[in-house]
PAPAVO-607294 format. One line per field, with one value per residue: x, y, z of N, C-alpha, C, O in turn; residue in one letter; residue number from 1. Coordinates in Angstrom, 3 decimals. Layout:
BEGIN
n_c1 = [X, ...]
n_c2 = [Y, ...]
n_c3 = [Z, ...]
ca_c1 = [X, ...]
ca_c2 = [Y, ...]
ca_c3 = [Z, ...]
c_c1 = [X, ...]
c_c2 = [Y, ...]
c_c3 = [Z, ...]
o_c1 = [X, ...]
o_c2 = [Y, ...]
o_c3 = [Z, ...]
residu = [A, ...]
num = [NUM, ...]
//
This chain:
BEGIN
n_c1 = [1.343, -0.800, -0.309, 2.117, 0.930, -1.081, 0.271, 1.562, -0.534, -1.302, 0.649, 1.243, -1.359, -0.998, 1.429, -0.367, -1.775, -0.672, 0.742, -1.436, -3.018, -0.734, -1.198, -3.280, -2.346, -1.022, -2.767, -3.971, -6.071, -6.910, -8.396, -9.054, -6.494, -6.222, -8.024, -6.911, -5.337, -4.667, -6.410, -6.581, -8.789, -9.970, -10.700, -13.017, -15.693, -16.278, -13.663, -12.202, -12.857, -12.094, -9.581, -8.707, -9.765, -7.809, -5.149, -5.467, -6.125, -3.500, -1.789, -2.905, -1.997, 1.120, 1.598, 0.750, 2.024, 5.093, 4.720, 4.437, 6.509, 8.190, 6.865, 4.829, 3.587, 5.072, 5.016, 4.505, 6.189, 6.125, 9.041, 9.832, 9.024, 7.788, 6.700, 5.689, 6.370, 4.372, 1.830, 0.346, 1.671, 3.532, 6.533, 6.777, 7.904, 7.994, 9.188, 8.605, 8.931, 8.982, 8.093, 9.607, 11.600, 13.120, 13.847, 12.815, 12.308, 9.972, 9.394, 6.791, 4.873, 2.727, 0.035, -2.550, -5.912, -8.778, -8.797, -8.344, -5.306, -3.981, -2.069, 0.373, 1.094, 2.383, 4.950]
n_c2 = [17.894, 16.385, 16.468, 15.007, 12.574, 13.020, 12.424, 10.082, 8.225, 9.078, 7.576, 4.908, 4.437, 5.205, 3.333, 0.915, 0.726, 0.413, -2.256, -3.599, -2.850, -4.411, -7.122, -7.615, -7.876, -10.048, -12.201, -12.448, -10.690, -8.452, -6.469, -5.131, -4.591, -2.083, -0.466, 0.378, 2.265, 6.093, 7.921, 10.646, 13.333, 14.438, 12.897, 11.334, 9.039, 7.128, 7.419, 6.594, 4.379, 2.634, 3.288, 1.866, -0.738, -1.437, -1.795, -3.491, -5.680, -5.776, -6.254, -8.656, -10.266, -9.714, -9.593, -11.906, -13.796, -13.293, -13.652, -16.541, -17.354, -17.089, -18.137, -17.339, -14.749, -15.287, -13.867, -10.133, -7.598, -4.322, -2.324, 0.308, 3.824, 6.742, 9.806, 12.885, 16.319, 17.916, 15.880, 14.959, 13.324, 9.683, 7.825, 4.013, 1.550, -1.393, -5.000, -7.939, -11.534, -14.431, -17.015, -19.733, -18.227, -16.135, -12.701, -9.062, -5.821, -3.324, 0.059, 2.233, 4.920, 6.754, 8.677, 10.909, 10.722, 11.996, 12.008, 8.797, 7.354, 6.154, 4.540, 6.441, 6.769, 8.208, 9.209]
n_c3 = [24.203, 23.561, 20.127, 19.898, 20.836, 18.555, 16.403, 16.723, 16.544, 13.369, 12.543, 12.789, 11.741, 8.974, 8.817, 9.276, 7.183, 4.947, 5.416, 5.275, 2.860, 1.618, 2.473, 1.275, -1.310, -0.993, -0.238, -3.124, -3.785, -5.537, -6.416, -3.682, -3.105, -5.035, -4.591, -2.415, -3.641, -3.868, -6.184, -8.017, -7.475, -9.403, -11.600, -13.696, -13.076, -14.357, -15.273, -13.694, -12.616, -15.056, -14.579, -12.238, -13.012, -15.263, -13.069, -11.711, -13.579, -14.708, -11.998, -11.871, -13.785, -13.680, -11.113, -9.499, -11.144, -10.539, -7.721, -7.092, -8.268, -6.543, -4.315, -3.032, -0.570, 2.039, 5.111, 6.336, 7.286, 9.471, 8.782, 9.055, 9.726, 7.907, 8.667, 7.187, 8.122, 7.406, 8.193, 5.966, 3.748, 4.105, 4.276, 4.279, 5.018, 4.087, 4.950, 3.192, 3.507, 1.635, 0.092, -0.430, 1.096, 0.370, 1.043, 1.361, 0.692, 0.769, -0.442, 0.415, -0.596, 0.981, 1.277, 2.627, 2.011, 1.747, 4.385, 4.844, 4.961, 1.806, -0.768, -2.774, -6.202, -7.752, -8.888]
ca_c1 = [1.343, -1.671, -0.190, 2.538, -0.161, -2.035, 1.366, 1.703, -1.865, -1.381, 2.014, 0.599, -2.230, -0.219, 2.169, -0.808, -2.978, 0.266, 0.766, -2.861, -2.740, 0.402, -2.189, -4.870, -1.218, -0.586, -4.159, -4.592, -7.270, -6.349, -9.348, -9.070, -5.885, -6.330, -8.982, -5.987, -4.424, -4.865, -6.734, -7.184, -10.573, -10.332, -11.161, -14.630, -16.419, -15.813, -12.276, -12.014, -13.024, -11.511, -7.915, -8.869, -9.495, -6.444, -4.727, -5.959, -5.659, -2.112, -1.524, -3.619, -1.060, 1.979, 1.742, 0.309, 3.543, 6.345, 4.500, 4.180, 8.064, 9.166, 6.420, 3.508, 4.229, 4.879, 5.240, 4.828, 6.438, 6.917, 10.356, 10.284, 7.737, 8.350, 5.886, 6.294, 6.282, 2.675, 0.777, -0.576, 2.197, 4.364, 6.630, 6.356, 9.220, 7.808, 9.578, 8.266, 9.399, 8.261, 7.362, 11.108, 12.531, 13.810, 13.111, 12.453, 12.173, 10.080, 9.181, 5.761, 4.543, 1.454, -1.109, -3.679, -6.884, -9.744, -9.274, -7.589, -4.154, -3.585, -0.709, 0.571, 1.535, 3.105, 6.671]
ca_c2 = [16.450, 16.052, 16.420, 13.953, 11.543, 12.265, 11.984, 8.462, 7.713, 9.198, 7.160, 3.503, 4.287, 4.881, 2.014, -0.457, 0.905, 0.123, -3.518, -4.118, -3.285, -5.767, -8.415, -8.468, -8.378, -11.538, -13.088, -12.111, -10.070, -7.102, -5.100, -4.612, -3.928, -0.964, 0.519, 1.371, 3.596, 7.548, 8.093, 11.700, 13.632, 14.881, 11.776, 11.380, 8.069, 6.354, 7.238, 5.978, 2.905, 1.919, 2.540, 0.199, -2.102, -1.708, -1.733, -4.830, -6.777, -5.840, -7.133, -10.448, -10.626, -9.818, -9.688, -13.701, -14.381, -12.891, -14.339, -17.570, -17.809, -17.051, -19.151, -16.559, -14.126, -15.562, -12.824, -9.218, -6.714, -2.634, -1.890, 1.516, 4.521, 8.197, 10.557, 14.373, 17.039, 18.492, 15.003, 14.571, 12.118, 9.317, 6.333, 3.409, 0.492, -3.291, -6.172, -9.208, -12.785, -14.965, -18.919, -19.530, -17.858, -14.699, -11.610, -7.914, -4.085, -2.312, 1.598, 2.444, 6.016, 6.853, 9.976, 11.488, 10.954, 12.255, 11.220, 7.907, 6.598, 5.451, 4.116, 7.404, 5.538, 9.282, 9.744]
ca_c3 = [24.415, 22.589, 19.257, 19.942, 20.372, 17.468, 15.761, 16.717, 16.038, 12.465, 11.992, 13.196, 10.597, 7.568, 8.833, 8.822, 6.136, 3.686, 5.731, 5.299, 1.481, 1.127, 2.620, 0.075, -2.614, -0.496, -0.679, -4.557, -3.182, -6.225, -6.018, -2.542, -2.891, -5.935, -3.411, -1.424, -4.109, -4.224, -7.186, -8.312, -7.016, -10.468, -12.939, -13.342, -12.496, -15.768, -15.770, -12.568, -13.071, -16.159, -14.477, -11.199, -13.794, -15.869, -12.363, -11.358, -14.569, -14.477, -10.970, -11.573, -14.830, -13.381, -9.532, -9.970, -11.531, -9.592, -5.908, -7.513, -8.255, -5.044, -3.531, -2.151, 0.429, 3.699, 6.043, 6.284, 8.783, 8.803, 8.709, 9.215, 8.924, 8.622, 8.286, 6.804, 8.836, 7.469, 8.390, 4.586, 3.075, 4.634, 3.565, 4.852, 4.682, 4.353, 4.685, 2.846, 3.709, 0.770, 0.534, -0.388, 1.763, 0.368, 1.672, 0.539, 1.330, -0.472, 0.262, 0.298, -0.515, 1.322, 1.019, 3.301, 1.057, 2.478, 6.288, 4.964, 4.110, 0.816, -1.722, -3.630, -6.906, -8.122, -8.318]
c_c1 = [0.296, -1.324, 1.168, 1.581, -0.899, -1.002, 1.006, 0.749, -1.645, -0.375, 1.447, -0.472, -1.740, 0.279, 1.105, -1.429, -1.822, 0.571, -0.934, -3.116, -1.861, -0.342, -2.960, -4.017, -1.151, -1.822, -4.187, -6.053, -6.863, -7.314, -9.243, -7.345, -5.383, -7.169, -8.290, -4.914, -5.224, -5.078, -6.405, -8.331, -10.913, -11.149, -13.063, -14.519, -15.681, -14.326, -11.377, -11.929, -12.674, -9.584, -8.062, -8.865, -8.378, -5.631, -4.936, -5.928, -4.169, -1.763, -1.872, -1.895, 0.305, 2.739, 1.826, 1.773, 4.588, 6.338, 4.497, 5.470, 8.823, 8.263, 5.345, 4.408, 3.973, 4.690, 4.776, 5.437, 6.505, 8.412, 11.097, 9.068, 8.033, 7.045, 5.964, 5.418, 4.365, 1.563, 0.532, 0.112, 3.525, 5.165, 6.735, 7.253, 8.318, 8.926, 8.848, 9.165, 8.261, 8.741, 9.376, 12.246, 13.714, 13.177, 13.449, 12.169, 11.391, 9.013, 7.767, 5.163, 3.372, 1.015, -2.583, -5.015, -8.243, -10.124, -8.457, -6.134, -4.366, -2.555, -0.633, 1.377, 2.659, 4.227, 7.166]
c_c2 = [15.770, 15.856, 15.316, 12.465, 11.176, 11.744, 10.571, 7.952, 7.911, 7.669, 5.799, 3.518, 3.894, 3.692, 0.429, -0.575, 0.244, -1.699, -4.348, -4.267, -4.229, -6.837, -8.773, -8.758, -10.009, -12.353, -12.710, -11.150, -8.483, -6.113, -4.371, -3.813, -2.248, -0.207, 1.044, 2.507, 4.710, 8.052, 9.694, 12.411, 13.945, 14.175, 11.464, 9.651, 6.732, 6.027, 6.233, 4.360, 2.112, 2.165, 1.769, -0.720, -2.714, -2.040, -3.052, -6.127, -6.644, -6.676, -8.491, -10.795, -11.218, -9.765, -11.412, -14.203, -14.190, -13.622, -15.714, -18.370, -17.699, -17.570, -18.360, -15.246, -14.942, -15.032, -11.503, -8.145, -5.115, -2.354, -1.165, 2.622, 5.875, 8.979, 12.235, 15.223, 17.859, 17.386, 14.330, 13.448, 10.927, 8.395, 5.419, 1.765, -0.904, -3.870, -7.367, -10.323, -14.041, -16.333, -19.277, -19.157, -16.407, -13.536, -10.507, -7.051, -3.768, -0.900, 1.763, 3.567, 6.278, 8.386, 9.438, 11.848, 11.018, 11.307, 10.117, 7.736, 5.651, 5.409, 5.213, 6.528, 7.155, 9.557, 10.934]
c_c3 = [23.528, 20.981, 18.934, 19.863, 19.187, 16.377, 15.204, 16.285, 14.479, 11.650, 11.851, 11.894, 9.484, 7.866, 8.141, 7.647, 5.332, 4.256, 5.182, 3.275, 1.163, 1.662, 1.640, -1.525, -2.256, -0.545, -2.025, -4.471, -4.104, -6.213, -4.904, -2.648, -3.909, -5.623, -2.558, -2.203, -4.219, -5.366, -7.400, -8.177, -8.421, -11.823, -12.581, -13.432, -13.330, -15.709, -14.509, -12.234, -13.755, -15.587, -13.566, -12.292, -14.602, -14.451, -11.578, -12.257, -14.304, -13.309, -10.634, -12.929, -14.292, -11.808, -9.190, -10.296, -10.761, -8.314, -6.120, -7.970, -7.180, -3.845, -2.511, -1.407, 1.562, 4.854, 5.444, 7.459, 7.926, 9.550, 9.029, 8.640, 9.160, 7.796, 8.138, 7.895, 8.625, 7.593, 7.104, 4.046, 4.381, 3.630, 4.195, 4.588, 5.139, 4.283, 4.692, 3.013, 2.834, 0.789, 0.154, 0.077, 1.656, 0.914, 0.751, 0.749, 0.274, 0.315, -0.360, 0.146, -0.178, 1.108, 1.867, 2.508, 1.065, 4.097, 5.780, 4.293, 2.822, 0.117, -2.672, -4.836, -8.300, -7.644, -9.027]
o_c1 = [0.523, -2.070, 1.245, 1.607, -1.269, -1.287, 0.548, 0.981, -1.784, -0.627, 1.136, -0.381, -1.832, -0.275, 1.330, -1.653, -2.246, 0.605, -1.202, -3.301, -2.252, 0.037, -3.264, -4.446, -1.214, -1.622, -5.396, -6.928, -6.558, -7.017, -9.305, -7.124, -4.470, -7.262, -8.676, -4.077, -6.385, -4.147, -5.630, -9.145, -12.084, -11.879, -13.856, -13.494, -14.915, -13.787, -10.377, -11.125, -12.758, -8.622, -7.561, -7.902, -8.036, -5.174, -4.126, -5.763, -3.655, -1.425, -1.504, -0.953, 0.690, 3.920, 2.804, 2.445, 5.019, 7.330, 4.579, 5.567, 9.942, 8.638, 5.104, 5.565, 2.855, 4.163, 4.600, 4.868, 6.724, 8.639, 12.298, 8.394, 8.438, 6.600, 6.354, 4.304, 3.524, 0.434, 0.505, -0.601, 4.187, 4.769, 6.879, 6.811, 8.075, 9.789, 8.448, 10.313, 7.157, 9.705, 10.205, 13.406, 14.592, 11.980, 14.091, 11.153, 11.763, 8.219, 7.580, 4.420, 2.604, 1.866, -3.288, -5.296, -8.912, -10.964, -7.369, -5.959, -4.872, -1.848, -1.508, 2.206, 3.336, 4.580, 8.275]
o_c2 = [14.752, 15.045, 14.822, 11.575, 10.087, 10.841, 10.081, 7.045, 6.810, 7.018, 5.493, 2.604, 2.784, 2.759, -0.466, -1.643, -0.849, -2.472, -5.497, -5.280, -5.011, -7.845, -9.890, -9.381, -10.944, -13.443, -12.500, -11.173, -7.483, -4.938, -3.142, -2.655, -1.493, 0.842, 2.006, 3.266, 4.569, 8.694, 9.958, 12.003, 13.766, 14.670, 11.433, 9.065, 5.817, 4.946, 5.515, 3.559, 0.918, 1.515, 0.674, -1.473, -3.893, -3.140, -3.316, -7.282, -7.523, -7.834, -9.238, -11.538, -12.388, -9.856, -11.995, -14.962, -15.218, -14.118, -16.277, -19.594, -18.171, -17.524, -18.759, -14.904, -15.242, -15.731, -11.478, -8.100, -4.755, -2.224, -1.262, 2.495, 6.295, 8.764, 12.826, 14.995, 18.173, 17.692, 13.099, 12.477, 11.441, 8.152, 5.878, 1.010, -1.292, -3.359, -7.901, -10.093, -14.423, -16.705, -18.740, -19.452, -15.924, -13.517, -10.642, -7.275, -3.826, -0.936, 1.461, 3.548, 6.057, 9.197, 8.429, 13.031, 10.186, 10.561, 10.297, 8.016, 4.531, 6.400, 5.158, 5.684, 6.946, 9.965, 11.397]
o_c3 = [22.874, 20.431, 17.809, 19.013, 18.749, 15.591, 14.172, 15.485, 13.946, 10.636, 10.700, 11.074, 8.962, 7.284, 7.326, 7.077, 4.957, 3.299, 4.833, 2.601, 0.297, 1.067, 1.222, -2.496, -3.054, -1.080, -1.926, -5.337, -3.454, -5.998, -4.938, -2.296, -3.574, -6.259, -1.893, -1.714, -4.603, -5.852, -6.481, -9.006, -8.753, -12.682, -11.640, -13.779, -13.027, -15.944, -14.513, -11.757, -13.465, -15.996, -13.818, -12.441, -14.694, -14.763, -10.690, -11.862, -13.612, -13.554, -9.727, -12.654, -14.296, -11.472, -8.723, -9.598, -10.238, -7.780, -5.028, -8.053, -6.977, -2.674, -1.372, -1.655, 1.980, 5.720, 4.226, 8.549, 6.770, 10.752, 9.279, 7.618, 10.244, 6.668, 9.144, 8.366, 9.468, 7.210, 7.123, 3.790, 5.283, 2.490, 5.328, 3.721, 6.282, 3.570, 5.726, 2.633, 3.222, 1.459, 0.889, -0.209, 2.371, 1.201, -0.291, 1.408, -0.899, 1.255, -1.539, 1.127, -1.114, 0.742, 1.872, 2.312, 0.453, 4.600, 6.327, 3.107, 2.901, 0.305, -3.535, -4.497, -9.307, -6.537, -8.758]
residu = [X, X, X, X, X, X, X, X, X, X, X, X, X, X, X, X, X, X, X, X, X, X, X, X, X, X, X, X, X, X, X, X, X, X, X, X, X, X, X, X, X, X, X, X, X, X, X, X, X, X, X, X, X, X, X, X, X, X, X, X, X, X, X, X, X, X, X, X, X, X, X, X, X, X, X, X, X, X, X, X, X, X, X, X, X, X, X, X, X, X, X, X, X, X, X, X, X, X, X, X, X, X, X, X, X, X, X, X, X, X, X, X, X, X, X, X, X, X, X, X, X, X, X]
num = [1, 2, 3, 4, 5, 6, 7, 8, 9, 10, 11, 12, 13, 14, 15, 16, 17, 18, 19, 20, 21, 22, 23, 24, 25, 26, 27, 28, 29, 30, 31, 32, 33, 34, 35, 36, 37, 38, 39, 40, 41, 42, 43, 44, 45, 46, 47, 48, 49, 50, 51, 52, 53, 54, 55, 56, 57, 58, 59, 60, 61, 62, 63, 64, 65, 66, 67, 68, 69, 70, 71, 72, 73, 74, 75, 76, 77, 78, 79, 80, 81, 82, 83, 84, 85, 86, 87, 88, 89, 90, 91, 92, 93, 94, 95, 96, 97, 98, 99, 100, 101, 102, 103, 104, 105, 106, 107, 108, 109, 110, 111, 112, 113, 114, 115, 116, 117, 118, 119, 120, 121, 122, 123]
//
């Protein structure tokens, strides 16, 4: 029974950690939200740093633009969340409702990255 629980506890995490990153997409808040991707333990400091930054110019570039034609994000909900059988990765289904009025699915790949959920950006 216990491990059903922590289940759910794990699942709710990923779910929000990936809702919570699509917030700071929806505030322009891009650092915060390139602190929620799964870097590599491997890149050293430097290297580290210089892709957040590429990763963040990009999204001021072209994130800025796209939310800005369909009028912000208005909403977010989770959709749907499934998490793999060994705990470590899930995905994680948003639906966005944007200033306009369209809406939008998009699948979220999460990773177990030391204790936290983050955005696996590896396909």
């Amino acid at each position: 029974q216990f491990t059903d629980i922590s289940a759910k506890i794990e699942r709710l995490e990923a779910a929000e950690r990936a809702k919570k990153y699509a917030g700071y997409m929806q505030s322009g808040n891009y650092e915060k939200f390139v602190d929620g991707i799964a870097f590599s333990d491997e890149a050293s400091a430097e290297d580290l740093k210089q892709a957040k930054d590429m990763y963040v110019a990009m999204f001021k570039e072209k994130g800025d633009k796209k939310l800005q034609e369909k009028g912000g994000i208005k909403s977010i909900e989770v959709a749907s969340e499934t998490i793999a059988e060994d705990g470590k990765t899930a995905v994680v289904e948003l639906s966005m409702t944007y200033g306009n009025g369209e809406t939008d699915t998009d699948k979220v790949d999460m990773v177990l990255d030391n204790g936290n959920w983050k955005m696996s950006m590896k396909k």
